[in-house]
N, CA and C of each residue as an Amber inpcrd file, in Angstrom:
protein
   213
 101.3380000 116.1500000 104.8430000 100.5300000 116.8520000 103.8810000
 100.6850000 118.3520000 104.1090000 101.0300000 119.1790000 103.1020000
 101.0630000 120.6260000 103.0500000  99.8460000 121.5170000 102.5230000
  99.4670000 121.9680000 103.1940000  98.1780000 123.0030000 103.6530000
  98.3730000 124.1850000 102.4030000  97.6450000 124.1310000 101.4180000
  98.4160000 125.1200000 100.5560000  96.6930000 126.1160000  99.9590000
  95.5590000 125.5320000 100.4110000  94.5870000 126.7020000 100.7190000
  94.0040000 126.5360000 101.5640000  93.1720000 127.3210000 101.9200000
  92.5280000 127.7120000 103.2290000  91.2520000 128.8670000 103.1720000
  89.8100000 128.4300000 103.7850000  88.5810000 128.9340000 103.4510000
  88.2100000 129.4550000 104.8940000  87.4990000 130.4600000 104.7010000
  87.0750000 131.1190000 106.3510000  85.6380000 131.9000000 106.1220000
  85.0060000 131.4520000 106.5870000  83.5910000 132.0730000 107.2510000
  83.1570000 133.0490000 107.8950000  82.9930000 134.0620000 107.1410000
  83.6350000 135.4360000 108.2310000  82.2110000 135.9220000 108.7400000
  82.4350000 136.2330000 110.1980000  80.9260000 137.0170000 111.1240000
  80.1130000 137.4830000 109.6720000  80.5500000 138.7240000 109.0820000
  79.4450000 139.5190000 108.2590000  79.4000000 138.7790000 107.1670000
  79.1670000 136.9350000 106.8520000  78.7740000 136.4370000 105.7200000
  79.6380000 136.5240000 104.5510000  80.6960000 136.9470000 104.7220000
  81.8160000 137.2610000 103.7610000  82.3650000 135.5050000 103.7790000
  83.5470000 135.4590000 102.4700000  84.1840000 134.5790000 102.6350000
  85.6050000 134.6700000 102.5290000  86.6280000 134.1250000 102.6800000
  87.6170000 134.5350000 102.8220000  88.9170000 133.2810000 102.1320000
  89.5730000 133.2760000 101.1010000  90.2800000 132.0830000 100.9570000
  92.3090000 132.6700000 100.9120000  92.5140000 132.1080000 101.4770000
  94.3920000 131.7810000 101.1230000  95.1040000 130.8220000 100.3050000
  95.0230000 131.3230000  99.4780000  96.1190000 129.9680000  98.3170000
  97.7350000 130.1890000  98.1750000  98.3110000 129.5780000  98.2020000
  99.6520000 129.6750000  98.3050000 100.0510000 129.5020000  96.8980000
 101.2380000 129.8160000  96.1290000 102.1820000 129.7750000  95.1640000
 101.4370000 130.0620000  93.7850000 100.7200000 130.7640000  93.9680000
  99.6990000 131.1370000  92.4560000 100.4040000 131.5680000  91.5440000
  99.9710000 130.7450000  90.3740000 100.6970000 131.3930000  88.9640000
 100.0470000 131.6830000  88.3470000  98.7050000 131.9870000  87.8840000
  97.7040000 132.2850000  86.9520000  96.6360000 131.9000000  87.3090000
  95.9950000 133.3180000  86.9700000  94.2090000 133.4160000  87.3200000
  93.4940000 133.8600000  85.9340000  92.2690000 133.0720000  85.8450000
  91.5950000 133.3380000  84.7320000  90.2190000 133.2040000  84.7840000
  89.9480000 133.6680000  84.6110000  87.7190000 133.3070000  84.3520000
  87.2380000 133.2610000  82.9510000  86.3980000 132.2670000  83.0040000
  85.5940000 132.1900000  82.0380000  84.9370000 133.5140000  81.3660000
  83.9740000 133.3480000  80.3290000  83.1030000 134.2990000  79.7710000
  81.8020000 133.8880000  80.4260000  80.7270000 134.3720000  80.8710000
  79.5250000 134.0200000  81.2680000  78.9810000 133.2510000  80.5120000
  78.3630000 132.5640000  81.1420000  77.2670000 131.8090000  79.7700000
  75.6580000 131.7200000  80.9290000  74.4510000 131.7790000  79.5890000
  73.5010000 131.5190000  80.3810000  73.1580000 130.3340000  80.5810000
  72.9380000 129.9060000  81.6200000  72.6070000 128.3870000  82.1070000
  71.3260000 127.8470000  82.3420000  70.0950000 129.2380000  82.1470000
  69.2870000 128.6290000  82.5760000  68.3920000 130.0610000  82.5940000
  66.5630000 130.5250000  82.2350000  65.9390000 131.6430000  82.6180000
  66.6000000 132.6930000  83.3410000  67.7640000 133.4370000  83.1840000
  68.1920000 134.3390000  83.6170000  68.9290000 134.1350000  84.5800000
  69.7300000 133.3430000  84.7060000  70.8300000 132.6070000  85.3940000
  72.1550000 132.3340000  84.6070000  72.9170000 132.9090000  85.2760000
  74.4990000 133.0690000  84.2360000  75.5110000 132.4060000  85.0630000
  76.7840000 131.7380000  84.6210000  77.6790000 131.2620000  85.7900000
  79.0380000 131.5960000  84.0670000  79.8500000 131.1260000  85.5050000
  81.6640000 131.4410000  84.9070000  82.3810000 130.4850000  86.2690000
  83.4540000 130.4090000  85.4420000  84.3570000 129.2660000  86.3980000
  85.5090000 130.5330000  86.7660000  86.3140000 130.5550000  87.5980000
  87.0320000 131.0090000  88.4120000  88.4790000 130.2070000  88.3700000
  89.4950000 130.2460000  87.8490000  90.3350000 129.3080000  88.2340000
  91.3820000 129.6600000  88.7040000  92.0760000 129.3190000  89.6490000
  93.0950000 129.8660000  90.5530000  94.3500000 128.6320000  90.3190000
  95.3490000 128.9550000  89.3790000  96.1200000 127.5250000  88.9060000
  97.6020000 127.8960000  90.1640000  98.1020000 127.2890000  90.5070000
  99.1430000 127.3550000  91.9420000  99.8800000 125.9980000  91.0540000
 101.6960000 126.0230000  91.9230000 102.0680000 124.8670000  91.7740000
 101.6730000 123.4360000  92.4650000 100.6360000 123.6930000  92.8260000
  99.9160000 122.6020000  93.1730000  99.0770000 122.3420000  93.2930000
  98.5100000 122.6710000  92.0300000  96.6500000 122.3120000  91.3530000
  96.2590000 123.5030000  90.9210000  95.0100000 123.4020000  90.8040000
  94.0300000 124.3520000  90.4070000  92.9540000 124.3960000  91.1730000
  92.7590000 125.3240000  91.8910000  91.3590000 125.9830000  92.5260000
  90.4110000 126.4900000  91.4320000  89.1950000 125.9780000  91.5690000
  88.2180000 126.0080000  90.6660000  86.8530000 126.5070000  91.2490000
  86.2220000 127.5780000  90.9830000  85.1590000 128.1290000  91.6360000
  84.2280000 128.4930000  90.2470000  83.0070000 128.0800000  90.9350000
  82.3230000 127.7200000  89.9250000  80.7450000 129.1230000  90.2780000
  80.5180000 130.4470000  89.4900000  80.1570000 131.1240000  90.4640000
  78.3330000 131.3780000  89.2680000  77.5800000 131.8660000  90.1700000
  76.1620000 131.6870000  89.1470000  75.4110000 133.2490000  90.2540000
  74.9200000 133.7750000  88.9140000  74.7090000 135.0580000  89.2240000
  72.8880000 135.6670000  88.3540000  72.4410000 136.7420000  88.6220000
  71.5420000 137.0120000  88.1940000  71.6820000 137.6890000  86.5920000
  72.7720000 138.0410000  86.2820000  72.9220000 138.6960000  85.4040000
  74.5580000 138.8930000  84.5270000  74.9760000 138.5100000  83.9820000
  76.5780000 138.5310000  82.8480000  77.1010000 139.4750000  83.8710000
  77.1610000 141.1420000  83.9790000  77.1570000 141.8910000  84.3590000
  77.6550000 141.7640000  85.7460000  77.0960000 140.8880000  86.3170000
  77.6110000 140.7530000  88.0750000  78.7760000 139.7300000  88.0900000
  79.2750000 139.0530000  86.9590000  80.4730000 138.2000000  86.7090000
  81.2670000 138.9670000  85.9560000  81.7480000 140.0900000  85.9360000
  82.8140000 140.8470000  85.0000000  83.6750000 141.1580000  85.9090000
  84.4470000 140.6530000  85.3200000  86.5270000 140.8150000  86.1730000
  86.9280000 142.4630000  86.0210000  86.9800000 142.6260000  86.9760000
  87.6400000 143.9750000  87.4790000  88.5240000 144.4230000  87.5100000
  89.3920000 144.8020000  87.2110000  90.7230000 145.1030000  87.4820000
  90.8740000 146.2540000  88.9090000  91.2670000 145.5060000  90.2910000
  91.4170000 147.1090000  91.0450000  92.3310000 147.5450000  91.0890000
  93.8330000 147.1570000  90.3510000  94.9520000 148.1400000  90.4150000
  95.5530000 148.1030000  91.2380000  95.9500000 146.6040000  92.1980000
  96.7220000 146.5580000  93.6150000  98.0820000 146.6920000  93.1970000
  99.1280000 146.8230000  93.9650000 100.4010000 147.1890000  93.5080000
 101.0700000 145.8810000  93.4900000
């Protein structure tokens, strides 16, 4: 069996993941789910599956994709 992600628990509460062979990343649009509770899916598609993160937030606003401009 080939190890192709990997999750880490970091001291300062951070989290940390490694996915191998990624071909496309995409997120949902927020939706509200509930009294001021918003979520979006996360999907991380690789040649070998899809990583799916499923994320729920206080506000639309704290789920908006960023662009930081890595090289």
């Amino acid at each position: 069996m080939k190890t192709v992600a990997s999750i880490s628990f970091l001291a300062d509460h951070s989290l940390s993941m490694d996915v191998e062979d990624v071909r496309l990343i995409e997120a949902s649009n927020p939706i509200e789910v509930g009294d001021g509770l918003w979520c979006c899916e996360l999907l991380l598609r690789t040649t070998n599956g899809t990583v799916a993160l499923q994320l729920l937030a206080d506000s639309p606003e704290h789920l908006r994709v960023v662009e930081t401009g890595g090289e």
